[in-house]
C-alpha positions as CSV (number, residue, x, y, z in Angstrom):
1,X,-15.2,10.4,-9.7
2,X,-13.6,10.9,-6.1
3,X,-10.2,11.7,-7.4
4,X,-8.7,12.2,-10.9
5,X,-4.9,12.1,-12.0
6,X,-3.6,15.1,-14.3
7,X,-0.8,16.0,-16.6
8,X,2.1,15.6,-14.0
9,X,2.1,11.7,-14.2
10,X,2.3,11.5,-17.5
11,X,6.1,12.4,-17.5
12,X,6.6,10.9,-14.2
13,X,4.3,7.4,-13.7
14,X,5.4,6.8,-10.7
15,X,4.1,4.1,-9.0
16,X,3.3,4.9,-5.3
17,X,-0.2,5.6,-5.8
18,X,-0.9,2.3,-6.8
19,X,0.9,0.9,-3.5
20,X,-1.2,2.5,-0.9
21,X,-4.7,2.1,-2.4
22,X,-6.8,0.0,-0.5
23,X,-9.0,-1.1,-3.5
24,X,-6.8,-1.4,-5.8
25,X,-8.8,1.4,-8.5
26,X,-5.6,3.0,-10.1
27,X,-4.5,1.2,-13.3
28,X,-1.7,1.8,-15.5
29,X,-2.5,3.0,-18.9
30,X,0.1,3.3,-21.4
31,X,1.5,6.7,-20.9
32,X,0.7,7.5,-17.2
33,X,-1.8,6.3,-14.2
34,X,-5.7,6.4,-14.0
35,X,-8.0,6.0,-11.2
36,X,-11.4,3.8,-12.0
37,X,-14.3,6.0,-10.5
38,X,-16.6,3.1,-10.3
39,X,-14.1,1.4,-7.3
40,X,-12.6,4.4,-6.0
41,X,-13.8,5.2,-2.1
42,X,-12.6,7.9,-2.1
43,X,-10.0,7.3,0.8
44,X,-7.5,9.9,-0.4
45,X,-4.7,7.6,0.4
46,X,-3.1,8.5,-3.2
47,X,-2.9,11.9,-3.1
48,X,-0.1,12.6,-0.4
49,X,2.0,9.9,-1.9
50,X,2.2,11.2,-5.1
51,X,5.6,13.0,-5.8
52,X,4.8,15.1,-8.3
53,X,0.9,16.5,-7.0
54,X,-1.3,14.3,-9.9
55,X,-3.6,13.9,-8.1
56,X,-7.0,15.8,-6.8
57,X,-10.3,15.7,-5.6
58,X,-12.5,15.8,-8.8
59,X,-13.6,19.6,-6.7
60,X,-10.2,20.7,-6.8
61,X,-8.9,19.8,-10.4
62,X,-7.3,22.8,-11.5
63,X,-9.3,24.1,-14.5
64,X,-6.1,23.7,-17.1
65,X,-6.4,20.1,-16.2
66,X,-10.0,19.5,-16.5
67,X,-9.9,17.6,-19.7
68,X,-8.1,14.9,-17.6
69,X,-11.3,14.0,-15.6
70,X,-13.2,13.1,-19.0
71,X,-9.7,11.3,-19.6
72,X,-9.8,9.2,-16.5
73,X,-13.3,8.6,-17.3
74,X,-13.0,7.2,-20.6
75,X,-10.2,5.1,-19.8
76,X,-12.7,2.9,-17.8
Protein backbone atom coordinates (compact mmCIF):
# COMPACT_ATOMS: atom_id res chain seq x y z
CA UNK A 1 0.00 0.00 0.00
CA UNK A 2 1.63 3.32 -1.48
CA UNK A 3 -0.03 5.57 0.91
CA UNK A 4 -2.22 5.09 4.04
CA UNK A 5 -4.59 7.64 5.97
CA UNK A 6 -4.18 7.83 9.86
CA UNK A 7 -6.06 9.10 12.92
CA UNK A 8 -6.18 12.82 11.92
CA UNK A 9 -9.11 12.26 9.39
CA UNK A 10 -11.12 10.61 11.41
CA UNK A 11 -12.12 13.92 13.23
CA UNK A 12 -11.71 15.91 10.18
CA UNK A 13 -12.93 13.90 6.77
CA UNK A 14 -12.27 16.31 4.79
CA UNK A 15 -12.76 15.77 1.39
CA UNK A 16 -9.80 17.16 -0.71
CA UNK A 17 -7.96 14.09 -1.07
CA UNK A 18 -10.64 12.54 -2.88
CA UNK A 19 -10.64 15.59 -5.43
CA UNK A 20 -7.15 15.49 -6.71
CA UNK A 21 -6.73 11.63 -7.16
CA UNK A 22 -6.28 10.67 -10.45
CA UNK A 23 -7.72 7.08 -9.99
CA UNK A 24 -10.10 7.65 -7.91
CA UNK A 25 -8.63 4.98 -4.91
CA UNK A 26 -9.79 6.96 -1.80
CA UNK A 27 -13.27 5.92 -0.59
CA UNK A 28 -15.22 7.20 2.22
CA UNK A 29 -15.87 4.78 4.99
CA UNK A 30 -18.13 5.69 7.69
CA UNK A 31 -16.04 7.61 10.13
CA UNK A 32 -13.11 8.97 8.00
CA UNK A 33 -11.31 8.27 4.40
CA UNK A 34 -9.38 5.18 3.11
CA UNK A 35 -7.11 4.70 0.27
CA UNK A 36 -7.58 1.20 -1.80
CA UNK A 37 -4.00 -0.21 -2.23
CA UNK A 38 -4.90 -2.39 -5.04
CA UNK A 39 -5.63 1.09 -7.42
CA UNK A 40 -3.47 3.42 -5.67
CA UNK A 41 -0.34 4.59 -8.11
CA UNK A 42 1.14 5.90 -5.84
CA UNK A 43 1.13 9.58 -7.33
CA UNK A 44 1.16 11.38 -3.99
CA UNK A 45 -1.26 13.80 -5.21
CA UNK A 46 -3.29 13.43 -1.75
CA UNK A 47 -0.83 14.07 0.65
CA UNK A 48 -0.17 17.87 0.20
CA UNK A 49 -3.88 18.51 0.02
CA UNK A 50 -4.66 17.14 3.11
CA UNK A 51 -5.30 19.78 5.81
CA UNK A 52 -4.70 18.04 8.67
CA UNK A 53 -1.36 15.67 7.52
CA UNK A 54 -3.43 12.07 7.25
CA UNK A 55 -1.71 11.02 5.03
CA UNK A 56 1.81 9.09 4.43
CA UNK A 57 3.82 6.92 2.47
CA UNK A 58 3.21 3.40 3.93
CA UNK A 59 7.58 4.10 4.80
CA UNK A 60 6.72 7.02 6.77
CA UNK A 61 3.60 6.04 8.86
CA UNK A 62 4.44 7.18 12.14
CA UNK A 63 4.70 4.08 14.46
CA UNK A 64 1.58 5.32 16.89
CA UNK A 65 -0.42 5.07 13.70
CA UNK A 66 0.62 1.86 12.39
CA UNK A 67 -2.47 -0.01 13.10
CA UNK A 68 -4.11 2.30 10.49
CA UNK A 69 -2.23 0.59 7.59
CA UNK A 70 -3.88 -2.90 8.59
CA UNK A 71 -7.04 -0.60 8.88
CA UNK A 72 -6.90 0.78 5.39
CA UNK A 73 -6.16 -2.66 4.42
CA UNK A 74 -9.07 -4.33 5.62
CA UNK A 75 -11.40 -1.88 4.60
CA UNK A 76 -10.80 -3.11 0.95
Amino acid sequence: MPFVITSPCESEKNASCTEVCPVDCIEEGKDMFFIDPEVCIECGACEPVCPVEAIYDEEEVPENEQAYIELNRSFF
